[in-house]
C-alpha positions as CSV (number, residue, x, y, z in Angstrom):
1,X,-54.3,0.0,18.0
2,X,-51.9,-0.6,21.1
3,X,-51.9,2.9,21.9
4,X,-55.8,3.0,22.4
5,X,-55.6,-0.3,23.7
6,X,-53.3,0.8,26.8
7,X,-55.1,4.2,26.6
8,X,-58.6,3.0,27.4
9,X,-57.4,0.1,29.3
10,X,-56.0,2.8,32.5
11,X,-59.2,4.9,31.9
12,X,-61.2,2.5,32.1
13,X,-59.6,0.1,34.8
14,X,-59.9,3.6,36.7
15,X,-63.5,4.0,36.3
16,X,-64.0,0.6,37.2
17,X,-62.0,0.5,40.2
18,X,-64.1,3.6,41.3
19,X,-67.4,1.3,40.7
20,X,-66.3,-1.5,42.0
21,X,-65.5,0.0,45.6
22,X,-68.2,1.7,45.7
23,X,-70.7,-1.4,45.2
24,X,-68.5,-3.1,47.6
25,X,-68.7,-0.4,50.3
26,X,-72.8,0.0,49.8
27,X,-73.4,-3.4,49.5
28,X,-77.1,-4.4,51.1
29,X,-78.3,-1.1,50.2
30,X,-81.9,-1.7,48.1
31,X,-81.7,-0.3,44.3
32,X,-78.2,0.6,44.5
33,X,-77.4,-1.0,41.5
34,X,-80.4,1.0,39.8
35,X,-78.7,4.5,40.8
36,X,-75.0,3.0,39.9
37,X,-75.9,2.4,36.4
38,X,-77.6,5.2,36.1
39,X,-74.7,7.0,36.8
40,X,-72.6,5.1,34.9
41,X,-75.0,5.6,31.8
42,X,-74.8,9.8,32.5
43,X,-71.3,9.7,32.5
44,X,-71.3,8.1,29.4
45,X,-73.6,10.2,27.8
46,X,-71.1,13.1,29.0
47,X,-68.2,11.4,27.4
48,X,-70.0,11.3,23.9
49,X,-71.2,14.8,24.3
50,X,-67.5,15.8,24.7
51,X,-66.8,13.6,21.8
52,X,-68.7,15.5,19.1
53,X,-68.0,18.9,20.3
54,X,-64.3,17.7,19.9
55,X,-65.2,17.1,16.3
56,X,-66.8,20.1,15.5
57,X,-63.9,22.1,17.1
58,X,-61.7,20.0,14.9
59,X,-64.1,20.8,11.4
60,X,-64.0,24.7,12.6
61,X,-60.4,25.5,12.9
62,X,-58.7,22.8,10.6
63,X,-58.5,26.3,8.4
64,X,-55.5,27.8,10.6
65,X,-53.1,25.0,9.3
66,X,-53.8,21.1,10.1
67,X,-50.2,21.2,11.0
68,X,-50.9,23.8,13.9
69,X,-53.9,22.1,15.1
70,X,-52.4,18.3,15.3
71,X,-49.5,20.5,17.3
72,X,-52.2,21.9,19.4
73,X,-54.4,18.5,20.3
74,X,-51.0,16.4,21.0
75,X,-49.2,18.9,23.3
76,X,-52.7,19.3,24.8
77,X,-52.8,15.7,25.3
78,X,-49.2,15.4,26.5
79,X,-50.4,17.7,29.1
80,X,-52.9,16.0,30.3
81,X,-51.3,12.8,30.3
82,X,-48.4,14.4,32.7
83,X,-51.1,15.8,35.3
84,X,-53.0,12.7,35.0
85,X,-49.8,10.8,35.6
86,X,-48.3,12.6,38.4
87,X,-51.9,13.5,40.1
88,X,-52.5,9.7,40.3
89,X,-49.1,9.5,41.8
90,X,-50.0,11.6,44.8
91,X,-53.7,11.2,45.2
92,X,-54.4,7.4,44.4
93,X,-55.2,6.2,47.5
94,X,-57.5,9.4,48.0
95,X,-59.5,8.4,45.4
96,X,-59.9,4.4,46.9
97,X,-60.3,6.3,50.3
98,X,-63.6,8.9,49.1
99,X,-65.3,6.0,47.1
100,X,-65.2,3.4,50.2
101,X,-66.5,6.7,52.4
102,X,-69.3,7.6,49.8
103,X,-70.3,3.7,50.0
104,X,-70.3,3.6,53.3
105,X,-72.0,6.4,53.9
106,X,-75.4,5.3,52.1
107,X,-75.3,2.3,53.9
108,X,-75.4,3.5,56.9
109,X,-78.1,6.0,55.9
110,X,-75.3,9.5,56.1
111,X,-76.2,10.0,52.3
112,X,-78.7,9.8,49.8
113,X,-78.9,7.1,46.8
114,X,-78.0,9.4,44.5
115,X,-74.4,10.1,46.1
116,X,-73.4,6.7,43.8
117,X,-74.8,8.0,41.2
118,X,-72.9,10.9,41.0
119,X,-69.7,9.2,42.6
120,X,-69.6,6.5,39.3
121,X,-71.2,9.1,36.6
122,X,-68.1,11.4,37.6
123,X,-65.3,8.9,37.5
124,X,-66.7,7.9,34.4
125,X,-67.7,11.1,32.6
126,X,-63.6,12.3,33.6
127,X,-62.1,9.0,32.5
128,X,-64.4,8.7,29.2
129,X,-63.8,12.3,28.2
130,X,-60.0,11.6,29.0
131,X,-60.5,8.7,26.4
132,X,-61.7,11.2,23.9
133,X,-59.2,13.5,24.2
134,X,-56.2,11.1,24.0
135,X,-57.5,9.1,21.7
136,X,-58.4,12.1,19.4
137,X,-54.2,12.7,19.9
138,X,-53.5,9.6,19.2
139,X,-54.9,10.1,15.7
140,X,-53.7,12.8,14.4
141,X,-49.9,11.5,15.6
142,X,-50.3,8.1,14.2
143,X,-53.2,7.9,11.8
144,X,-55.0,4.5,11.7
145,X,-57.8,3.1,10.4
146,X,-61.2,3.1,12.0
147,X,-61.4,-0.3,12.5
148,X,-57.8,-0.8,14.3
149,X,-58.9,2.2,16.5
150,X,-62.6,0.5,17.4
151,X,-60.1,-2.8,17.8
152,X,-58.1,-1.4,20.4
153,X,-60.8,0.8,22.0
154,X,-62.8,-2.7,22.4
155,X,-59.4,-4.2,23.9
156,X,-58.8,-1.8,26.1
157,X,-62.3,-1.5,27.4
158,X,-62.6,-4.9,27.4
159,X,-59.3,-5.8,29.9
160,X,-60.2,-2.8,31.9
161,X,-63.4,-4.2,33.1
162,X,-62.2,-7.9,33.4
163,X,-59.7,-6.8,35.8
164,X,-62.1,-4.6,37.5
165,X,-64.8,-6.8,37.8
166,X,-61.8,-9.6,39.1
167,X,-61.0,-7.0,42.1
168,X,-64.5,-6.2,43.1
169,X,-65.0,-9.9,43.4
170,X,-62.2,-10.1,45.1
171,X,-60.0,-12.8,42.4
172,X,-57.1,-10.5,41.6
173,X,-53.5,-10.9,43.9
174,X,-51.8,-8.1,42.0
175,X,-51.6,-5.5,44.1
176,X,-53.2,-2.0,42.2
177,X,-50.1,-0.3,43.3
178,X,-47.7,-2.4,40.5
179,X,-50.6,-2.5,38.0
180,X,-50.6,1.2,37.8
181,X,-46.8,1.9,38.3
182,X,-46.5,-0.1,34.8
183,X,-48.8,1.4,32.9
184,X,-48.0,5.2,34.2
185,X,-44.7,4.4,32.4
186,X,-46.2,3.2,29.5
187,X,-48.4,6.3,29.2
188,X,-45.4,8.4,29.7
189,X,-43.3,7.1,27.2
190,X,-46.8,7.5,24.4
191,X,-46.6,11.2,25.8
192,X,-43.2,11.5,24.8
193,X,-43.8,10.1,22.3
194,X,-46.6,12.5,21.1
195,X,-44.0,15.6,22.2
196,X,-41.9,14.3,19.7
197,X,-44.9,13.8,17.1
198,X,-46.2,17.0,17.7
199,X,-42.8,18.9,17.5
200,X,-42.6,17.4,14.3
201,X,-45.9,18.9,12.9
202,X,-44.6,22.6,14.3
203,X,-41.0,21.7,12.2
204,X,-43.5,21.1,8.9
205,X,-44.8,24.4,9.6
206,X,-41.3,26.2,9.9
207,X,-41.9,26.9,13.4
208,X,-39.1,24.5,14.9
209,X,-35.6,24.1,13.3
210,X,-34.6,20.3,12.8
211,X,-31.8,20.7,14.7
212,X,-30.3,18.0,12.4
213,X,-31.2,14.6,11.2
214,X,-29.7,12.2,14.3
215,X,-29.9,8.3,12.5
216,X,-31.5,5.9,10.2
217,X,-32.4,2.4,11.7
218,X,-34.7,1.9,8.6
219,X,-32.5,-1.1,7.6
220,X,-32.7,-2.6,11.3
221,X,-36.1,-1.8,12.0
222,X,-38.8,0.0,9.7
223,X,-41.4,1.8,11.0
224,X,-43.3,0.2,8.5
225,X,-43.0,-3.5,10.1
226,X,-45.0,-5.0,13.0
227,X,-42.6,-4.6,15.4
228,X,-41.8,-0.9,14.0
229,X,-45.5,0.0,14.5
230,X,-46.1,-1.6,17.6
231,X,-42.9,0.8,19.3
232,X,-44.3,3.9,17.0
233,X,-47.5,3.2,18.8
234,X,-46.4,2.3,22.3
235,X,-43.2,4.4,22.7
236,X,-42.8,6.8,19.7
237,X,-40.5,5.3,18.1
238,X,-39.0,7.2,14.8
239,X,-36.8,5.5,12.6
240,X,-35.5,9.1,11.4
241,X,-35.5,11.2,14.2
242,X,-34.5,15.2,14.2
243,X,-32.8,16.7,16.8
244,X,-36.1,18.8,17.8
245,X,-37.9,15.8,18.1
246,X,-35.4,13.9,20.5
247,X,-35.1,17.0,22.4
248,X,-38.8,17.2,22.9
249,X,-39.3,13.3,23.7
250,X,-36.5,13.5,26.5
251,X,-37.7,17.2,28.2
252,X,-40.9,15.0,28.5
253,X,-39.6,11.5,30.2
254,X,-37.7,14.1,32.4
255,X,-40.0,16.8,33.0
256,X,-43.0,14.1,33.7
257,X,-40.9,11.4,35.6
258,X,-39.6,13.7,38.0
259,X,-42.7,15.0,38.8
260,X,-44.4,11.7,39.9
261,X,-41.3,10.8,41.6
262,X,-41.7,14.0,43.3
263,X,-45.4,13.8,44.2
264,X,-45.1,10.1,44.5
265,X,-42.6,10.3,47.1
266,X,-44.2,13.1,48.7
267,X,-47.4,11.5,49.0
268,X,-46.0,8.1,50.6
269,X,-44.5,10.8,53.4
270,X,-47.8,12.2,54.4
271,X,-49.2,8.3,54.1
272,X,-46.3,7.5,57.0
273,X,-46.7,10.3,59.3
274,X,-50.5,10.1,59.5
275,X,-50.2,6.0,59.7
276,X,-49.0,6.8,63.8
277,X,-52.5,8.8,64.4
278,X,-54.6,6.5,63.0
């Protein structure tokens, strides 16, 4: 459940921060609030759609080996979780930047209605279908009921608007910039800890050695307990780790951190020397 939870809670604080500046930039324009929900209602519907194709992939190859598929969706998902990671590192304030222009823009008459439409149904078609994808990984490395899953998934969705509703109407002092920083950490450490999960499945298939059995905390802290769960889910924590699996979770902190220290570092350069010409 705290996996989804911090899961939708980005994707959606993302979406929402997307809305939110772009009613704030077109505010006083007549039925703009008509064409943002309808955009935010397609982008739904794109989401879903995305959803149950996902399914029906999953019914029609579950015959090559369930242990190659959950492979498959979680390294796909670690993937995705890296880009998304070190793409928000570098292109943040590009995204703020184009949804204050678009707003702007239909106010003062330089774009149609629709342009909000399509701004919000985008950011949250992408951001929902994200959801689906992740969430779908999140699955098959951990399990969990349906009911914990709709729990977190209401959570998640829940915080992520608060908070994005509390910056459009201007109530929120923490800047983005920390908000984000944390939980792109956090969503690094739940890809690594998917890498491990998912080297794990190739290691039931015979496709990995084990590269040895590393420790047993079982005695100090079961996966089974609360707290045990809550790390399994958050951080992919493994009470009997194989050496394949460590190797995987750590090429993933390193391979992922550097790369939005990289591009976050690289992006704050072309911030300064632009800042003189403005």
């Amino acid at each position: 459940m705290l996996a989804v939870a911090v899961i939708v809670f980005r994707e959606v604080l993302e979406a929402a921060l997307v809305v939110g500046i772009v009613l704030a930039a077109s505010r006083g324009v007549p039925q703009r609030g008509k064409w943002v929900a309808g955009g935010i209602g397609c982008g739904a519907l794109i989401a879903l759609i995305v959803a149950a194709f996902t399914s029906e992939i999953a019914g029609a190859i579950n015959g090559i080996g369930q242990e190659l598929f959950n492979a498959a969706i979680l390294f796909t998902a670690v993937l995705m979780l890296g880009w998304h990671n070190v793409w928000m590192s570098r292109h943040a304030k590009d995204h703020v930047v184009e949804a204050t222009r678009v707003g702007h823009e239909v106010l003062a008459g330089a774009r149609p209605l629709y342009a909000l439409a399509v701004v919000c149904g985008a950011a949250v078609a992408r951001e929902g279908s994200e959801i689906v994808l992740f969430v779908y990984g999140i699955v098959a490395a951990q399990g969990g009921s349906a009911m914990s899953l709709l729990t977190g998934g209401v959570v998640g969705m829940g915080a992520g608007i608060a908070i994005g509703a509390a910056l459009y109407f201007g109530l929120l002092t923490i800047p983005m910039r920390h908000l984000f920083t944390v939980t792109s950490w956090l969503i690094l450490l739940l890809a690594a800890g998917m890498a491990s999960q998912g080297a794990a499945f190739l290691l039931q298939a015979d496709l990995l050695p084990p590269l040895g059995n590393l420790w047993d905390t079982s005695a100090i802290l079961s996966e089974k307990s609360i707290v045990g769960q809550a790390l399994h889910a958050l951080i992919g924590y493994v009470a009997r780790p194989t050496g394949i699996q460590l190797v995987f979770y750590l090429s993933t902190v390193v391979l992922i951190g550097v790369l939005m220290r990289l591009f976050g570092r690289a992006s704050s350069a072309a911030g300064s020397r632009a800042a003189p010409a403005e």
